[in-house]
C-alpha positions as CSV (number, residue, x, y, z in Angstrom):
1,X,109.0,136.5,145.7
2,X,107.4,137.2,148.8
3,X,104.0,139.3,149.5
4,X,103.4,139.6,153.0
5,X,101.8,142.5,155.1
6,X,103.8,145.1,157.0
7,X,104.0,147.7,159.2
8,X,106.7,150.3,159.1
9,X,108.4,151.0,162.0
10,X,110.9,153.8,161.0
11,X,111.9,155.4,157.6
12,X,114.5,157.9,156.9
13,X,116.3,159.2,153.5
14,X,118.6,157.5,151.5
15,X,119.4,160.2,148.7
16,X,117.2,163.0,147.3
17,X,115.0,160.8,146.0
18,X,115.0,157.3,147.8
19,X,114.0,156.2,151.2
20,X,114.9,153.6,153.3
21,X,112.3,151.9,155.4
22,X,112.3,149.2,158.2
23,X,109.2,147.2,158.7
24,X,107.9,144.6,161.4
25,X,106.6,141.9,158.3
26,X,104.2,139.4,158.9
27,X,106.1,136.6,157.8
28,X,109.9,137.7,157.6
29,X,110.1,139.8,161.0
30,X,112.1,143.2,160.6
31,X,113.2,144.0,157.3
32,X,115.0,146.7,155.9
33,X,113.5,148.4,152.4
34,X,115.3,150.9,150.4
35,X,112.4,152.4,148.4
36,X,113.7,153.8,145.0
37,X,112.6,157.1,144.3
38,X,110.0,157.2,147.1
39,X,109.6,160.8,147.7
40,X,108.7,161.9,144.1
41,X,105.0,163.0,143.9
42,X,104.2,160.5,141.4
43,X,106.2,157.4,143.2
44,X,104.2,154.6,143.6
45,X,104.4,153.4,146.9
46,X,103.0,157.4,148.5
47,X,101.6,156.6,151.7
48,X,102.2,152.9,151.9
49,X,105.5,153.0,153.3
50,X,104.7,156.0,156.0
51,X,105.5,155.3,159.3
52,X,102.7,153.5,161.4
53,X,101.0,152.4,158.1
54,X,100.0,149.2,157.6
55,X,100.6,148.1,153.5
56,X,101.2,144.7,151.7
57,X,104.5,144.5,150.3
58,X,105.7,142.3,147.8
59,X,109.7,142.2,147.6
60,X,112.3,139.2,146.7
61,X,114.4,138.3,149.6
62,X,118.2,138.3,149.3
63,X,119.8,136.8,152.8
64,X,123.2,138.0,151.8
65,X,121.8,141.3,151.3
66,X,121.0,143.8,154.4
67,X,118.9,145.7,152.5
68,X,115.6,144.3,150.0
69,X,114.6,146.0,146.8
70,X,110.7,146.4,147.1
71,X,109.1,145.9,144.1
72,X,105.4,146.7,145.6
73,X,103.6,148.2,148.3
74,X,99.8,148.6,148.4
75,X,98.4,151.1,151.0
76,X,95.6,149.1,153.5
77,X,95.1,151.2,156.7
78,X,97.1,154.8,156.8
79,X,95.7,154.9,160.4
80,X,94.2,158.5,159.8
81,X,92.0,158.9,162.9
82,X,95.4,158.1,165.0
83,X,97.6,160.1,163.3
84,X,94.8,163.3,164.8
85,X,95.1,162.3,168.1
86,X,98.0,163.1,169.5
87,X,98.4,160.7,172.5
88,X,98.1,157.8,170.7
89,X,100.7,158.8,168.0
90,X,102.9,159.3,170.6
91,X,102.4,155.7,172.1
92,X,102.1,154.1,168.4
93,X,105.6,155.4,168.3
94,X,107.2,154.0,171.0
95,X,105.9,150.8,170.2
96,X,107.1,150.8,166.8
97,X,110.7,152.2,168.6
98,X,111.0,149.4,171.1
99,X,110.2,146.4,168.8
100,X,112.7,147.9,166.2
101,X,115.5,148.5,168.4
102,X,114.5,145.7,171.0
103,X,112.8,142.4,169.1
104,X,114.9,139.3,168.4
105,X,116.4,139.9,164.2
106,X,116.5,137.7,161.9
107,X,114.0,135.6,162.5
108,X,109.7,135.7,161.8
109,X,107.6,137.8,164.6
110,X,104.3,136.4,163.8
111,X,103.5,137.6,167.8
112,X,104.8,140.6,167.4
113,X,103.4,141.9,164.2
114,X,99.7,140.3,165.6
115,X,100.5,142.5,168.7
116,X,101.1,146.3,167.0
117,X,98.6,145.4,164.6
118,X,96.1,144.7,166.8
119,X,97.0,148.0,169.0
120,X,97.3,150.5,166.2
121,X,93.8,149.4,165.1
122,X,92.4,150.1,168.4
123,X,93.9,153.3,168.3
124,X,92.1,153.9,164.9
125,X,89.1,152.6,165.4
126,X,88.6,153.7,168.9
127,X,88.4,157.0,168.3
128,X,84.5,157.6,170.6
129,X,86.0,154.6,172.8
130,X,88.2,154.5,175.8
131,X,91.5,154.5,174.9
132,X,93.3,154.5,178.0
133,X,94.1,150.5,178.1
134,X,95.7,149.7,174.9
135,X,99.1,150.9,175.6
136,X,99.6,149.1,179.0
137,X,97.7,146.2,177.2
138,X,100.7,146.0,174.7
139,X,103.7,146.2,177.2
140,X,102.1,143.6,178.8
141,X,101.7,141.8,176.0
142,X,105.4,142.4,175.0
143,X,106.2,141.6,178.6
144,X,104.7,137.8,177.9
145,X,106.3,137.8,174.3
146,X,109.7,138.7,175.7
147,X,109.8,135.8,178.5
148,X,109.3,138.7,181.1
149,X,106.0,137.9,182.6
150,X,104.7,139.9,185.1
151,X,101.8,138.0,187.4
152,X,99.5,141.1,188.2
153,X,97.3,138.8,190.6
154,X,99.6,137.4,193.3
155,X,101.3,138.9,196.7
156,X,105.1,138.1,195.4
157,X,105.8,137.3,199.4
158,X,102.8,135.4,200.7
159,X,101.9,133.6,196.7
160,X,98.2,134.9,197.9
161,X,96.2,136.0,194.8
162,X,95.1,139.4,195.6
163,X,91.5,140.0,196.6
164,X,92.4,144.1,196.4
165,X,94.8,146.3,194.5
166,X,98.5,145.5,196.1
167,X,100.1,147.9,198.5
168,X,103.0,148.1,196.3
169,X,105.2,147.3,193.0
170,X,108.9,147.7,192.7
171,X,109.9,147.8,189.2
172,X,113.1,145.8,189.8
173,X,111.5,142.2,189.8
174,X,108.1,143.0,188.9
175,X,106.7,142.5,192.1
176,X,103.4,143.4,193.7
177,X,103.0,143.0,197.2
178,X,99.8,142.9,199.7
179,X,98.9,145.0,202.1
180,X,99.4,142.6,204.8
181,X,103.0,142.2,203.6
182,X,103.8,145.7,203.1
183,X,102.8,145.9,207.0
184,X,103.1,149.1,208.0
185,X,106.4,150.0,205.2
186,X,106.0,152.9,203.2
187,X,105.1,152.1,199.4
188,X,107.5,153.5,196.7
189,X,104.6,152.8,193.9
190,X,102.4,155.8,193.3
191,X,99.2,154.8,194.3
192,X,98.0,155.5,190.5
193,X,100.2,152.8,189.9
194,X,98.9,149.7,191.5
195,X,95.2,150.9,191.2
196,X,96.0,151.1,187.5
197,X,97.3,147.3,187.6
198,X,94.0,146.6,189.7
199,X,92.3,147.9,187.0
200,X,94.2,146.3,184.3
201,X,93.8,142.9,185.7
202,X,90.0,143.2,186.0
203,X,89.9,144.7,182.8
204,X,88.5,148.0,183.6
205,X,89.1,151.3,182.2
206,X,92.6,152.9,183.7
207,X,91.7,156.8,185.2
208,X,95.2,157.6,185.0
209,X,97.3,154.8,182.3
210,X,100.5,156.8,182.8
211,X,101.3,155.7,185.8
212,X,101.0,152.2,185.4
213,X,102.8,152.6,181.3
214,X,105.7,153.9,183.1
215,X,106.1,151.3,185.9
216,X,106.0,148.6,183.3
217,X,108.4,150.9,181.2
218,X,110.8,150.5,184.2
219,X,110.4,146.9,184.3
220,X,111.1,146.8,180.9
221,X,114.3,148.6,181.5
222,X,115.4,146.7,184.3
223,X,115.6,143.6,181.7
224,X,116.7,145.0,178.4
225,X,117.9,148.5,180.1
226,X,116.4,150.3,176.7
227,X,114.9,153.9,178.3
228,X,117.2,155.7,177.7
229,X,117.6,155.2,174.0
230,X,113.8,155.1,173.3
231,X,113.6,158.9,171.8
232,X,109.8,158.4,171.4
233,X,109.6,158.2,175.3
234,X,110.6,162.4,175.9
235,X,107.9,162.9,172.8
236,X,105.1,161.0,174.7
237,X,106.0,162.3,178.2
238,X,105.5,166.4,176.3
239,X,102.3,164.8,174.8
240,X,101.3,163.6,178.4
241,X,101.4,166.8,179.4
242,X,98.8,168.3,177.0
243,X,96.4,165.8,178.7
244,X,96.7,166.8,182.3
């Protein structure tokens, strides 16, 4: 029997009565619950096996088996405060969408779990506090899990470390580049873009996180070309748009 925490990362219905729900575990990496009778009121597992919610689960493991018979779940953190903000929903989301769809299976994410645990409770828990950094904080983080480092700090053509924010990024390669560099060639980064990296690697607060969220979002594709099957992504860029 195993008892491990877990967040879940999508759920949807099995019958009229029965859910199925995939969860990044702390100690068995994505696993795949069906949850007998877990949409009757009295059920229960209410609320522990929501999406975003973080719950102790206690379920025998069957490797032949794709899909694990839960026989508990205990509720710890429903993440109320960022289920009510809006914004961060929408970047909890994609997260939990990109390590379901994009994380190695089969095999523990002790990294990974640490990584959306730690994120989701900022998002709680930062509720007076600026939130603008956590997201980009957690692709880079991914970005480092993943073997897809990016080196905010160094002129990718003169190996410099950068004494100001770089003149440009290009998505690509992850590669900033210096002014001196860049000459006198017309940047295709957004200027919200590198100043947002600048920020980010000085660990200041980001004025405007989007731009920099979506340049690593590129990068991201460029490696693992994942975009454009990321659903959450059109729901966060909508929810952008209630910010502006």
């Amino acid at each position: 029997m195993i008892k491990t925490r877990a967040i879940v990362l999508h759920r949807y219905a099995y019958s009229d009565s029965s859910w199925i729900a995939k969860a990044l575990t702390e100690e068995c990496g994505i696993v795949s619950f069906i949850v007998k009778g877990g949409k009757r009121k009295e059920s229960p597992f209410k609320g522990a096996l929501d999406p975003l919610a973080l719950s102790e689960v206690i379920f025998r493991q069957n490797p032949n088996a794709e899909l694990q018979f839960i026989r508990e779940a205990t509720l710890l953190d429903w993440r109320k405060n960022m289920r009510e903000d809006l914004l961060s929903l929408a970047k909890a989301q994609v997260m939990a969408e990109i390590i379901l769809r994009y994380a190695p299976a089969g095999v523990p994410l002790e990294s990974e779990f640490a990584s959306l645990e730690r994120a989701t409770d900022e998002f709680e828990h930062a509720k007076d506090l600026p939130k603008s950094n956590i997201f980009v904080n957690w692709l880079m983080e991914t970005c480092d899990m993943w073997g897809y480092n990016l080196n905010l700090g160094t002129c990718s053509r003169c190996g410099k470390s950068l004494d100001a924010p770089a003149a440009d990024f290009f998505p690509e390669t992850g590669a900033l580049v210096c002014q001196e560099c860049l000459g006198t060639g017309t940047p295709r980064a957004r200027a919200e873009t590198v100043q947002g990296f600048w920020k980010l690697l000085s660990n200041n607060e980001i004025e405007n996180p989007q731009f920099a969220e979506n340049a690593i979002l590129a990068y991201l594709r460029h490696h693992i070309g994942f975009l454009k099957d990321i659903k959450s992504i059109q729901f966060l860029n909508d929810t952008r748009k209630l910010y502006l």
